[in-house]
CHARMM internal coordinates of N, CA and C (Angstrom, degrees):
IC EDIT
DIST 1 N 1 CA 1.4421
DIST 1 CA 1 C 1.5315
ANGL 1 N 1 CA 1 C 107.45
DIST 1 C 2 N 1.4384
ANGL 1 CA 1 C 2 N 126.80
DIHE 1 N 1 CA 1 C 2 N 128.62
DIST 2 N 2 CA 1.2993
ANGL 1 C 2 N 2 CA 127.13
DIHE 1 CA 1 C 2 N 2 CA 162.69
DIST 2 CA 2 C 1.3161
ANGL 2 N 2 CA 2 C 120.03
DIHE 1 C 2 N 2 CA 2 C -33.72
DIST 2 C 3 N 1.0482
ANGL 2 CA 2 C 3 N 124.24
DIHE 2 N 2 CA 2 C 3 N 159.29
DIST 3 N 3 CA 1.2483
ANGL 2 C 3 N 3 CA 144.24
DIHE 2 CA 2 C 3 N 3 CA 169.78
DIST 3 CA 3 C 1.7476
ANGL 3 N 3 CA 3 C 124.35
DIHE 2 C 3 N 3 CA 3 C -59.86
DIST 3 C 4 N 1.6631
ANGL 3 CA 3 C 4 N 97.53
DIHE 3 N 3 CA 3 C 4 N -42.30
DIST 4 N 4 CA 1.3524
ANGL 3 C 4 N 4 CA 119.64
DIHE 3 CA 3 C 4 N 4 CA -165.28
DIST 4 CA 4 C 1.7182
ANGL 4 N 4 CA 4 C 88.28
DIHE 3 C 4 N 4 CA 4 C -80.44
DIST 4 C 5 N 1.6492
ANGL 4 CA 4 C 5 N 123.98
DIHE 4 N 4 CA 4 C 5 N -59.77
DIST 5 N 5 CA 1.0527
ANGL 4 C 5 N 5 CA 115.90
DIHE 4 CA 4 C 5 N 5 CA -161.45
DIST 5 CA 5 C 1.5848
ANGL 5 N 5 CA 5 C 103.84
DIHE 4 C 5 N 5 CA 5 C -55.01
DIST 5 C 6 N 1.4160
ANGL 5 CA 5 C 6 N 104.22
DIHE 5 N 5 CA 5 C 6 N -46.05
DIST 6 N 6 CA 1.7023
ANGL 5 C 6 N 6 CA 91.86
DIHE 5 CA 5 C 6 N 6 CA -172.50
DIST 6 CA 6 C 1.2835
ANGL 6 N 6 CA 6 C 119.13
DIHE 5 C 6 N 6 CA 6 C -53.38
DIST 6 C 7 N 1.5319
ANGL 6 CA 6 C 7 N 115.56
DIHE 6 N 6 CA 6 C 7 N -30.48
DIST 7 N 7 CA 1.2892
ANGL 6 C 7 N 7 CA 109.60
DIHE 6 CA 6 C 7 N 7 CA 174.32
DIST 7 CA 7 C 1.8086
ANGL 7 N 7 CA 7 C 120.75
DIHE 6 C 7 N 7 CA 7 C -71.62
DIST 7 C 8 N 1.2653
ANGL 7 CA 7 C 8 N 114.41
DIHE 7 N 7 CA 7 C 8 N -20.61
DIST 8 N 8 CA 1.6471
ANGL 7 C 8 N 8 CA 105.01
DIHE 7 CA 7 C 8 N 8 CA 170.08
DIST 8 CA 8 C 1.5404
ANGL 8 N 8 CA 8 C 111.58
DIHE 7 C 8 N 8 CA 8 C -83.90
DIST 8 C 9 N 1.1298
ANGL 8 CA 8 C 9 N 122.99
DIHE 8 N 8 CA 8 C 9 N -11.71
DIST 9 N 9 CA 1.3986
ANGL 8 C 9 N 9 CA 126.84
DIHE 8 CA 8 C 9 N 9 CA 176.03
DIST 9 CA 9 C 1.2642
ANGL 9 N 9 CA 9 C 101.11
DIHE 8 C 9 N 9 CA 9 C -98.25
DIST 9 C 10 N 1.0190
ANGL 9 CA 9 C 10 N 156.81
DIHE 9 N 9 CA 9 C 10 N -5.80
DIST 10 N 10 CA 1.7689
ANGL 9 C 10 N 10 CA 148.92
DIHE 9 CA 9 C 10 N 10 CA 131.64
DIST 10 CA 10 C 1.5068
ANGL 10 N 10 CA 10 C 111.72
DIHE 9 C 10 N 10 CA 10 C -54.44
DIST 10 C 11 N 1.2796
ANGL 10 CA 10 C 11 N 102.57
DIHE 10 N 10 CA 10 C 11 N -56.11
DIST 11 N 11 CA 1.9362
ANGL 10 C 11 N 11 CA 107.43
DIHE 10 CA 10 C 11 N 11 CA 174.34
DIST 11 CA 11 C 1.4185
ANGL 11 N 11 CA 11 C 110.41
DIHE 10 C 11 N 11 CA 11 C -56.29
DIST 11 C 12 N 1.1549
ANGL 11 CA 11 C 12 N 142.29
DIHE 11 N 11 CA 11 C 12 N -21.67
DIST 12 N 12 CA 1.4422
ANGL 11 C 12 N 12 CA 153.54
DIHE 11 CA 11 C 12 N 12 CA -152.15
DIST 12 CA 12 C 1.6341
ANGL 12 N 12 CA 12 C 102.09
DIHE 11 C 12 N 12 CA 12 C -115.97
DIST 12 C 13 N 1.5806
ANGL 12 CA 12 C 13 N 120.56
DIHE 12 N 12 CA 12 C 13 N -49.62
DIST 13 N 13 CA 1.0474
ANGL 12 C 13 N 13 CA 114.72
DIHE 12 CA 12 C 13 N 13 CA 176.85
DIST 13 CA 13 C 1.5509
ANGL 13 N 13 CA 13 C 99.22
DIHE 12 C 13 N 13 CA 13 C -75.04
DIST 13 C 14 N 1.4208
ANGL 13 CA 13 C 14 N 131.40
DIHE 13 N 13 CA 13 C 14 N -30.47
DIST 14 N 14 CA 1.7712
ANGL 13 C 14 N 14 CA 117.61
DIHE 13 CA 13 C 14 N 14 CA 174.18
DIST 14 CA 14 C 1.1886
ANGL 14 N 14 CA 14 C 113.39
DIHE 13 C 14 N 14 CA 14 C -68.73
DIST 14 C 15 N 1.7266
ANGL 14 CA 14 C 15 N 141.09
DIHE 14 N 14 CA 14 C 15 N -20.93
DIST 15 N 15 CA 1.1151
ANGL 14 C 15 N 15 CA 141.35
DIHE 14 CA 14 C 15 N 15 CA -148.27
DIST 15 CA 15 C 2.2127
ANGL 15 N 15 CA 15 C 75.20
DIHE 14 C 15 N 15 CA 15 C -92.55
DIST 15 C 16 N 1.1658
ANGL 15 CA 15 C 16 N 114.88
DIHE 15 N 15 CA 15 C 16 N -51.58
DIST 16 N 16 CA 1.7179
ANGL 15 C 16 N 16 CA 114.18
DIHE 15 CA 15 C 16 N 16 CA -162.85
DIST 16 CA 16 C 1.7392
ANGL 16 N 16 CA 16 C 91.83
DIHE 15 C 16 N 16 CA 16 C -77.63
DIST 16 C 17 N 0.8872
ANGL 16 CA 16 C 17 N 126.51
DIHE 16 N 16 CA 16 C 17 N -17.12
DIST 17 N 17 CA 1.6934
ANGL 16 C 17 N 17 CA 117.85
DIHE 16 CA 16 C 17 N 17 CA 159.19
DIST 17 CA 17 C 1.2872
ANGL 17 N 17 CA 17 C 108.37
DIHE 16 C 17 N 17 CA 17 C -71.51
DIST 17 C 18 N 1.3919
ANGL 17 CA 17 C 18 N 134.67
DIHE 17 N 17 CA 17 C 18 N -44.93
DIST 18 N 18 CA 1.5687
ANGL 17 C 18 N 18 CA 117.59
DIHE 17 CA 17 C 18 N 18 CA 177.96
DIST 18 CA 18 C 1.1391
ANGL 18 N 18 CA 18 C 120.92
DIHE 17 C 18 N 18 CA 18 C -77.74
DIST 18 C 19 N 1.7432
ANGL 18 CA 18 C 19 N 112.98
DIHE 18 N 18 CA 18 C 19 N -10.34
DIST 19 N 19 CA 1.6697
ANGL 18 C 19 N 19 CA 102.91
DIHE 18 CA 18 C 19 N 19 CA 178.46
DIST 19 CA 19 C 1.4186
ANGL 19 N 19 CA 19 C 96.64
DIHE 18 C 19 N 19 CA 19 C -90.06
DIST 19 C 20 N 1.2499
ANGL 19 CA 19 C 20 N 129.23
DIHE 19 N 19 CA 19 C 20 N -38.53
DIST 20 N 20 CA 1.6702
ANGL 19 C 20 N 20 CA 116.90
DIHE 19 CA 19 C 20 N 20 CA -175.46
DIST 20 CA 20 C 1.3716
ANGL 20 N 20 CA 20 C 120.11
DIHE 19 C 20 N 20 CA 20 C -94.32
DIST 20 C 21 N 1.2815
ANGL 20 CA 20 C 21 N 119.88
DIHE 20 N 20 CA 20 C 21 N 9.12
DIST 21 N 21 CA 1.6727
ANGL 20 C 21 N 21 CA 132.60
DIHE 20 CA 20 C 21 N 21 CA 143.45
DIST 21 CA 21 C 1.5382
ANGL 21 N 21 CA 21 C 100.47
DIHE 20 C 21 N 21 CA 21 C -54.11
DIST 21 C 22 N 1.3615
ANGL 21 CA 21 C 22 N 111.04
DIHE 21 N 21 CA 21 C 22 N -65.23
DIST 22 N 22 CA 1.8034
ANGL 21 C 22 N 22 CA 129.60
DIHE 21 CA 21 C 22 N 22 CA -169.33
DIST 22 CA 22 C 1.1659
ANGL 22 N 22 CA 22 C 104.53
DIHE 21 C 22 N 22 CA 22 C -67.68
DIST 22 C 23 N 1.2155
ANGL 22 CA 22 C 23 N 139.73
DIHE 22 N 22 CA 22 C 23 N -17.84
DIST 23 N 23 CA 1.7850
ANGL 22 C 23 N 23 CA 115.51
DIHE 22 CA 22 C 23 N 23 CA 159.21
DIST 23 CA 23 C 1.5456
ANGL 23 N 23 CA 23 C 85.11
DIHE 22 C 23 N 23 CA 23 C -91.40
DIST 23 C 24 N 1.2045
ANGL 23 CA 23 C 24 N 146.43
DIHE 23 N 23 CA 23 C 24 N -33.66
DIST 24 N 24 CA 1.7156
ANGL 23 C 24 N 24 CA 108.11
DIHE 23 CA 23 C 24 N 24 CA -147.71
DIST 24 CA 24 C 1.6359
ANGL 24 N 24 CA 24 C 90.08
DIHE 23 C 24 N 24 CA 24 C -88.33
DIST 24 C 25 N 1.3958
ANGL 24 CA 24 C 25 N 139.75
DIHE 24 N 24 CA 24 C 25 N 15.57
DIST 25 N 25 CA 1.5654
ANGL 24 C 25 N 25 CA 151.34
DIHE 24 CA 24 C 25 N 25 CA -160.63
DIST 25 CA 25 C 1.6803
ANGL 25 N 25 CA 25 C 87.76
DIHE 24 C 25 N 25 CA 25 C -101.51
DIST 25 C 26 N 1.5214
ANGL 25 CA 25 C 26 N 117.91
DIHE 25 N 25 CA 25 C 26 N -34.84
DIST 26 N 26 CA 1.3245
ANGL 25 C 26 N 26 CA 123.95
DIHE 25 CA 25 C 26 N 26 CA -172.23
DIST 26 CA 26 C 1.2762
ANGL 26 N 26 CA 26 C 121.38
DIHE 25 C 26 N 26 CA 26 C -65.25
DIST 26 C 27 N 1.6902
ANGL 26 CA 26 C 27 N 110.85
DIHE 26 N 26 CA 26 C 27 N -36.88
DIST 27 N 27 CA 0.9269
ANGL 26 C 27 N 27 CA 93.61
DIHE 26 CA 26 C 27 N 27 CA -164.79
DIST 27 CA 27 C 2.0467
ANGL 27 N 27 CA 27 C 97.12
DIHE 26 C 27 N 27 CA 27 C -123.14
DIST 27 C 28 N 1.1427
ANGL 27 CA 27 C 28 N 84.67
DIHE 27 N 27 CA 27 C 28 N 138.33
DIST 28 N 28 CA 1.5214
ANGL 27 C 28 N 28 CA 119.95
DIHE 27 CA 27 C 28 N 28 CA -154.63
DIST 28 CA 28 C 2.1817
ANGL 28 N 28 CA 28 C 102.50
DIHE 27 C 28 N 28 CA 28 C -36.89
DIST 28 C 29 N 1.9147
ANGL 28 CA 28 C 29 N 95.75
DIHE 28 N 28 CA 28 C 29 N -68.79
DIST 29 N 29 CA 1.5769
ANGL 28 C 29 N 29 CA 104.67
DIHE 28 CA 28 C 29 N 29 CA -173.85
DIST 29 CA 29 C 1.3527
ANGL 29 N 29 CA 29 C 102.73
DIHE 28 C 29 N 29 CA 29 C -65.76
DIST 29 C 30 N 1.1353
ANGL 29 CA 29 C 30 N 157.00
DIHE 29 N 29 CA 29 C 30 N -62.10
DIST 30 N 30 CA 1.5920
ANGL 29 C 30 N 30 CA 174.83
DIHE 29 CA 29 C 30 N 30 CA -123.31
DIST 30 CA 30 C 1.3208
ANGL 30 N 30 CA 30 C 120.16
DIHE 29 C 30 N 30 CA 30 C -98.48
DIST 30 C 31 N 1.6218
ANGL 30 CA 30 C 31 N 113.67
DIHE 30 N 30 CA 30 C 31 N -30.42
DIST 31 N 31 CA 1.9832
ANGL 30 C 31 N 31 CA 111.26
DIHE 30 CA 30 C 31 N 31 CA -165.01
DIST 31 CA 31 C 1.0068
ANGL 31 N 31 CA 31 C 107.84
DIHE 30 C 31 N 31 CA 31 C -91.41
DIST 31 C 32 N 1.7566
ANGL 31 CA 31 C 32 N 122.04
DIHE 31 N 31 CA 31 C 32 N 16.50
DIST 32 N 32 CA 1.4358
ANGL 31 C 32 N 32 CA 101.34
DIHE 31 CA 31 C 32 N 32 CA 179.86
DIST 32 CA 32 C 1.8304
ANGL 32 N 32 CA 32 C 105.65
DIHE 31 C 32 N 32 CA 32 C -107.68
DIST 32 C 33 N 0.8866
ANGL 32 CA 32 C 33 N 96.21
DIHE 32 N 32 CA 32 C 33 N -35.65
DIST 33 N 33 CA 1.5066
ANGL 32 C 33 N 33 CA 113.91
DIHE 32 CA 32 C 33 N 33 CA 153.11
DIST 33 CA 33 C 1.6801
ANGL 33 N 33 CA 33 C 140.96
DIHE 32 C 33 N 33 CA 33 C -52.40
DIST 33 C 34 N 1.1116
ANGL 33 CA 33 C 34 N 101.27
DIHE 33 N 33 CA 33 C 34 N -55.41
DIST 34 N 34 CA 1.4302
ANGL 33 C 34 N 34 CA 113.29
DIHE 33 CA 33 C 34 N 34 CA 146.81
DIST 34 CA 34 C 1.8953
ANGL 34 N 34 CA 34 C 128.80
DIHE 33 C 34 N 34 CA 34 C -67.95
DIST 34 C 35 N 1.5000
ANGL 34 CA 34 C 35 N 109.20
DIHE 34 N 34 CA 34 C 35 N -20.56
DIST 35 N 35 CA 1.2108
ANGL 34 C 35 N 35 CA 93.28
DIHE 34 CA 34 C 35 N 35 CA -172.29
DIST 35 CA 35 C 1.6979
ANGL 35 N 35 CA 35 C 94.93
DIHE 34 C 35 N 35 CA 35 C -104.07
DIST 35 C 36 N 1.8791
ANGL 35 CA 35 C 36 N 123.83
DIHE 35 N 35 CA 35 C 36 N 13.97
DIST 36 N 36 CA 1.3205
ANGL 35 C 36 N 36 CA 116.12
DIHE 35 CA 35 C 36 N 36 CA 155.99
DIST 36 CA 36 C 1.2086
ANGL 36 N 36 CA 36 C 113.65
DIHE 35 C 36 N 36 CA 36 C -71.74
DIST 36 C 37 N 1.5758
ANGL 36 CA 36 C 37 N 112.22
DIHE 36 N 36 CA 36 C 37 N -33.85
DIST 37 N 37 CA 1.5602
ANGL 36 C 37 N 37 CA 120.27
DIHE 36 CA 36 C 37 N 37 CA -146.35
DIST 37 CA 37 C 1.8268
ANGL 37 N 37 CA 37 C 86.99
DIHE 36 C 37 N 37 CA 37 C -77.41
DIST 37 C 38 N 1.0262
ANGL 37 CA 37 C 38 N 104.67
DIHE 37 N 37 CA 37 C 38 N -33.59
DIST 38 N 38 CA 1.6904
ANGL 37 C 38 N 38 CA 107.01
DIHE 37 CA 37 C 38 N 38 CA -173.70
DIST 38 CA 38 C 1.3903
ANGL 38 N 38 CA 38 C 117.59
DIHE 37 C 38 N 38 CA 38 C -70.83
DIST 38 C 39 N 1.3850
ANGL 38 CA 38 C 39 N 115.30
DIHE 38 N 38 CA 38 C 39 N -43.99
DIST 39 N 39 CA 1.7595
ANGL 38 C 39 N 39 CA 118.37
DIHE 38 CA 38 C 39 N 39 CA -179.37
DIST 39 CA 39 C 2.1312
ANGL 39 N 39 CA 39 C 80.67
DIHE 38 C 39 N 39 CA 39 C -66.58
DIST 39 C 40 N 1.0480
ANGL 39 CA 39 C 40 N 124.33
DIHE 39 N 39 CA 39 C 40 N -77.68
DIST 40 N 40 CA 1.4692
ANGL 39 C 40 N 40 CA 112.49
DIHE 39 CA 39 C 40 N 40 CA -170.03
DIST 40 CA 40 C 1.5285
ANGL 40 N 40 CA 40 C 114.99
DIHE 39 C 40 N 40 CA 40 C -30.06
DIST 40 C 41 N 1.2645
ANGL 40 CA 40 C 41 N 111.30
DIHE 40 N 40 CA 40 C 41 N -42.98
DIST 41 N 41 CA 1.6547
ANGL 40 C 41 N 41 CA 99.44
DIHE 40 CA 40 C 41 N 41 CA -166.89
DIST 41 CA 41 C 2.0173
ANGL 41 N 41 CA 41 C 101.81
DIHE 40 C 41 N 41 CA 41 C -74.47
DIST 41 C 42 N 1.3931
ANGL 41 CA 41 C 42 N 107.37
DIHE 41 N 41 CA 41 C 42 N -42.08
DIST 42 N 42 CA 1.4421
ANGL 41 C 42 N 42 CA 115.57
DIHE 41 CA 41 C 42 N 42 CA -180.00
DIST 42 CA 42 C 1.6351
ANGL 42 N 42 CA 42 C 103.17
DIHE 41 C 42 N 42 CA 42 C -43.24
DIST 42 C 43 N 1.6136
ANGL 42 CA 42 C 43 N 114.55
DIHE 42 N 42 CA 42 C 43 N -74.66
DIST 43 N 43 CA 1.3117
ANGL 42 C 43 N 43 CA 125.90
DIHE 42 CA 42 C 43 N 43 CA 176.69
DIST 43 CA 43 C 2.0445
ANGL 43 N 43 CA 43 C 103.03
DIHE 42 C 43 N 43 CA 43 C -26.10
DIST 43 C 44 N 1.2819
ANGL 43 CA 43 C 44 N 116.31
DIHE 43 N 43 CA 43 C 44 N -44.82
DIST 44 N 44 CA 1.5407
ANGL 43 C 44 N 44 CA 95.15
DIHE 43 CA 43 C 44 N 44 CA -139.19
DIST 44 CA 44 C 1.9219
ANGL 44 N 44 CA 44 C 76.72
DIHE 43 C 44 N 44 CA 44 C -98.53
DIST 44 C 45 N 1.2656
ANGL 44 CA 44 C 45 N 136.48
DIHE 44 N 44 CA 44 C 45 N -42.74
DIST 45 N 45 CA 1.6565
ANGL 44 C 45 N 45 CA 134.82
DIHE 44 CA 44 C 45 N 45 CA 157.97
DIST 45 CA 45 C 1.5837
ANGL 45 N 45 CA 45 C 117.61
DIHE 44 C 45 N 45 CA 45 C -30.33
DIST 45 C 46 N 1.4037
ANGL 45 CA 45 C 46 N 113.12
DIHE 45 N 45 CA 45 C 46 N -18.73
DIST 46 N 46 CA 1.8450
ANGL 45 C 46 N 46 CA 122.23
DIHE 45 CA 45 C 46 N 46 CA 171.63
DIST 46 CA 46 C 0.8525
ANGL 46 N 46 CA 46 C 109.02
DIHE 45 C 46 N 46 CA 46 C -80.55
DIST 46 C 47 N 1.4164
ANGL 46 CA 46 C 47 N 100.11
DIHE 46 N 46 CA 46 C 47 N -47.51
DIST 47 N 47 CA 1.3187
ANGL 46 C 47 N 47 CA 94.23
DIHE 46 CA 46 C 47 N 47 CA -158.41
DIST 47 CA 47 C 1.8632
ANGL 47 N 47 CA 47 C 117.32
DIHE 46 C 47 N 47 CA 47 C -83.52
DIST 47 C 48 N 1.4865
ANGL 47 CA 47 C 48 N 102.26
DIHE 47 N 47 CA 47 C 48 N -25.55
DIST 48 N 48 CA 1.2119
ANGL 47 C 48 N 48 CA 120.96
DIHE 47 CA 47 C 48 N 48 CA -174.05
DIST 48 CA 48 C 1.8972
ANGL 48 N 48 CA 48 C 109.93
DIHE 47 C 48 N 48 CA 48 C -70.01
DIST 48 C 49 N 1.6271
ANGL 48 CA 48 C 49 N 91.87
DIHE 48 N 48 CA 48 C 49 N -35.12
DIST 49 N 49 CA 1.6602
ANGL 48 C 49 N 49 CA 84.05
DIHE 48 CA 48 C 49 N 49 CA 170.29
DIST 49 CA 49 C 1.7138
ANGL 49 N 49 CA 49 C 130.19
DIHE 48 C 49 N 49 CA 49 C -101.55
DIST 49 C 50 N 1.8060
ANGL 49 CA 49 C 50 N 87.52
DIHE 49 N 49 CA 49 C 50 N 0.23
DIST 50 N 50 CA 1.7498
ANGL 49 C 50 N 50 CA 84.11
DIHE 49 CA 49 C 50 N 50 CA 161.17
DIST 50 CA 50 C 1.8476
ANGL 50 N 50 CA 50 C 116.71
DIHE 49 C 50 N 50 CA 50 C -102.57
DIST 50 C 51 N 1.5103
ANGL 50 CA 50 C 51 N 108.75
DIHE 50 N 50 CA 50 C 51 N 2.38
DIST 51 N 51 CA 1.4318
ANGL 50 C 51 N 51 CA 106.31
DIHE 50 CA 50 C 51 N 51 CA 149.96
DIST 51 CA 51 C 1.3415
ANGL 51 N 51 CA 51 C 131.77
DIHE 50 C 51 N 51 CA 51 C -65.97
DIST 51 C 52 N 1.1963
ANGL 51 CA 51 C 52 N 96.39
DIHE 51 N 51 CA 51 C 52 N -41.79
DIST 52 N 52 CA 2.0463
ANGL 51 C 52 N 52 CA 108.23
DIHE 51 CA 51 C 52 N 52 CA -175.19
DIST 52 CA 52 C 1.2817
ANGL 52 N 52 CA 52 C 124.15
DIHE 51 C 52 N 52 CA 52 C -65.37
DIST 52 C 53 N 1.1659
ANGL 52 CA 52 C 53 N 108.02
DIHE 52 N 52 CA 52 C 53 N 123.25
DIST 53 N 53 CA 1.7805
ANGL 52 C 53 N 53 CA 153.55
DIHE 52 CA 52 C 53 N 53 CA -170.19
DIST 53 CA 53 C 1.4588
ANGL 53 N 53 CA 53 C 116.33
DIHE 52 C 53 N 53 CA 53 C -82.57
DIST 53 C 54 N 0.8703
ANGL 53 CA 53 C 54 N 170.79
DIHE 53 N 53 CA 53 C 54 N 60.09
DIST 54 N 54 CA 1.6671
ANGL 53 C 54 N 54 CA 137.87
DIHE 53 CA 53 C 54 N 54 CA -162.95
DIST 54 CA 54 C 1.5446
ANGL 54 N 54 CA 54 C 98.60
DIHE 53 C 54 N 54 CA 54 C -82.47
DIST 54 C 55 N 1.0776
ANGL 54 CA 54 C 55 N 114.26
DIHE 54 N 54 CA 54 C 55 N -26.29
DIST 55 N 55 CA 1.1877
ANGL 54 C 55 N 55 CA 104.32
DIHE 54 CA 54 C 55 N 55 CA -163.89
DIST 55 CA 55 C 1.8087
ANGL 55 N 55 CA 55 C 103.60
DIHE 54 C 55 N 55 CA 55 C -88.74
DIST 55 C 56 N 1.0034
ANGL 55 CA 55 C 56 N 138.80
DIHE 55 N 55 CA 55 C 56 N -6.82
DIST 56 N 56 CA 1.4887
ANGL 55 C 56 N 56 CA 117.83
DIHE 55 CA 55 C 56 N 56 CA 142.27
DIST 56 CA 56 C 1.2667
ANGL 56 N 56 CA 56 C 125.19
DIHE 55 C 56 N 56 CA 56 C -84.74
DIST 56 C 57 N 1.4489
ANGL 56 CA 56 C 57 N 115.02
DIHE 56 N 56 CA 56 C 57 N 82.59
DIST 57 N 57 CA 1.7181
ANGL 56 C 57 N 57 CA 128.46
DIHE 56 CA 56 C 57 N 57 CA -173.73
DIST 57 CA 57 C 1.5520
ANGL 57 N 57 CA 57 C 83.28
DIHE 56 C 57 N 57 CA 57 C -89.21
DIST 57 C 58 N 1.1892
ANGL 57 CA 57 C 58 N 112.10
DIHE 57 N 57 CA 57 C 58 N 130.68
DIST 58 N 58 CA 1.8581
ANGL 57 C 58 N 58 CA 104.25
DIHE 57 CA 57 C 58 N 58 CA 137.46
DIST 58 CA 58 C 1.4864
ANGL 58 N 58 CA 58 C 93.78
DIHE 57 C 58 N 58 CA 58 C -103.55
DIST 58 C 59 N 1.2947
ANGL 58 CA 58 C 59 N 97.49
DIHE 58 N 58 CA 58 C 59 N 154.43
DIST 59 N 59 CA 1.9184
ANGL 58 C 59 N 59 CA 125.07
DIHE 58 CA 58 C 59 N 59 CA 160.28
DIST 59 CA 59 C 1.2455
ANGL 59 N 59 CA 59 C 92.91
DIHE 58 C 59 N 59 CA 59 C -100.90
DIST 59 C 60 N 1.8582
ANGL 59 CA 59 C 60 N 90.45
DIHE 59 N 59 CA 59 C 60 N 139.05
DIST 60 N 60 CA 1.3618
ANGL 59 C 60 N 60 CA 113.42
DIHE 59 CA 59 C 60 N 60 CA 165.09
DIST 60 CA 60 C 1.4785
ANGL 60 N 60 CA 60 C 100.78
DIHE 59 C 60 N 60 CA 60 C -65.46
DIST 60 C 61 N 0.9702
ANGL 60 CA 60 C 61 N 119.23
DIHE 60 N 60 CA 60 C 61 N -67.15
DIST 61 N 61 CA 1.5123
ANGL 60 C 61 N 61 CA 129.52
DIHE 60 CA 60 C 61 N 61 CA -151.77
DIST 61 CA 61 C 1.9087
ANGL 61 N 61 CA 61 C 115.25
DIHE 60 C 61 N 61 CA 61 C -69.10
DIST 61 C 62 N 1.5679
ANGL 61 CA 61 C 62 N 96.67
DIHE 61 N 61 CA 61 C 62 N 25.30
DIST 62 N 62 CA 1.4295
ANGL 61 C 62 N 62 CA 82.12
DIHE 61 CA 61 C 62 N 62 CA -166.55
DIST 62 CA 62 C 1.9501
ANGL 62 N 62 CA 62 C 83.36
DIHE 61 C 62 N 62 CA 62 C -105.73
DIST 62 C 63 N 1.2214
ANGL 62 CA 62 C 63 N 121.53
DIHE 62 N 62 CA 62 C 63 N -20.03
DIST 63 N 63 CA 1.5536
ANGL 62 C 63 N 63 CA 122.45
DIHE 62 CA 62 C 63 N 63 CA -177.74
DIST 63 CA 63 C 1.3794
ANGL 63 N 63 CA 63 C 85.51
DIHE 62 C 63 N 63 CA 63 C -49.45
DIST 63 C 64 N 1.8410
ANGL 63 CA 63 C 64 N 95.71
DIHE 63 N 63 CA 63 C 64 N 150.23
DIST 64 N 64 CA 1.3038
ANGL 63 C 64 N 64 CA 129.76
DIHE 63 CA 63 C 64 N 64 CA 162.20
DIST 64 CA 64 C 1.6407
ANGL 64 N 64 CA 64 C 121.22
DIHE 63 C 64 N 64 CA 64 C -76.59
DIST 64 C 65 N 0.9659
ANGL 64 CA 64 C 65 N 151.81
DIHE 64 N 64 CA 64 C 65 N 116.20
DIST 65 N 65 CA 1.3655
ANGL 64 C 65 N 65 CA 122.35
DIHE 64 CA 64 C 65 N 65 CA 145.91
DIST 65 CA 65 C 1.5522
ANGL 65 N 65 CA 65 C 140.06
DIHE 64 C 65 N 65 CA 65 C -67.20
DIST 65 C 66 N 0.8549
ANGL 65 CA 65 C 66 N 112.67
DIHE 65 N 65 CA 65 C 66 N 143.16
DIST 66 N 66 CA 1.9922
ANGL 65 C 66 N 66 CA 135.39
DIHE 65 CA 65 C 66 N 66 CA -165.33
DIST 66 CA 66 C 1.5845
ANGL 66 N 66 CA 66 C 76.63
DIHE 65 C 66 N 66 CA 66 C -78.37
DIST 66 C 67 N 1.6203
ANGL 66 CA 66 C 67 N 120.93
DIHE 66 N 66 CA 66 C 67 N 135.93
DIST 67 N 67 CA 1.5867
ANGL 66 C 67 N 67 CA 126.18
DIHE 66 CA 66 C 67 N 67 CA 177.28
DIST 67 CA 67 C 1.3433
ANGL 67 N 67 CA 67 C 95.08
DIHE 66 C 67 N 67 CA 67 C -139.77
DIST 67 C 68 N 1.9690
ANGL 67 CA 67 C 68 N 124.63
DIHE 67 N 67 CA 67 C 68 N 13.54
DIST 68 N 68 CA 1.3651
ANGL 67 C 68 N 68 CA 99.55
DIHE 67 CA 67 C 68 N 68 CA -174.20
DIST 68 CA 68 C 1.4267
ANGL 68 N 68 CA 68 C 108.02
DIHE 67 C 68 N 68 CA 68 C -109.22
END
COOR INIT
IC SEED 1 N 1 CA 1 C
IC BUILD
């Protein structure tokens, strides 16, 4: 994956972290709790889509087997 895309799909997944930070900010008992669970889920979605590769696939099926 490009570089650039990962970077609008980080900006895009932060833009839906500040709108659903901002309702759970609304409501009074709940946003402090919910708005950990959210910086955690954001944090580990960054990071998960500026790790990803496709292009280092190994295939299982390309190993040889040893038959001697």
């Amino acid at each position: 994956m490009r570089t650039s895309l990962k970077i609008i799909l980080i900006g895009t997944g932060f833009f839906l972290f500040l709108l659903l930070f901002g309702i759970a900010k609304s409501f009074d008992g709940i946003g402090g709790l919910i708005g950990i669970l959210l910086m955690i889920g954001f944090y580990a979605g960054a990071k998960a889509i500026w790790k990803y590769n496709p292009e280092k696939k190994e295939d299982s099926s390309s190993h040889e087997l040893d038959k001697s």
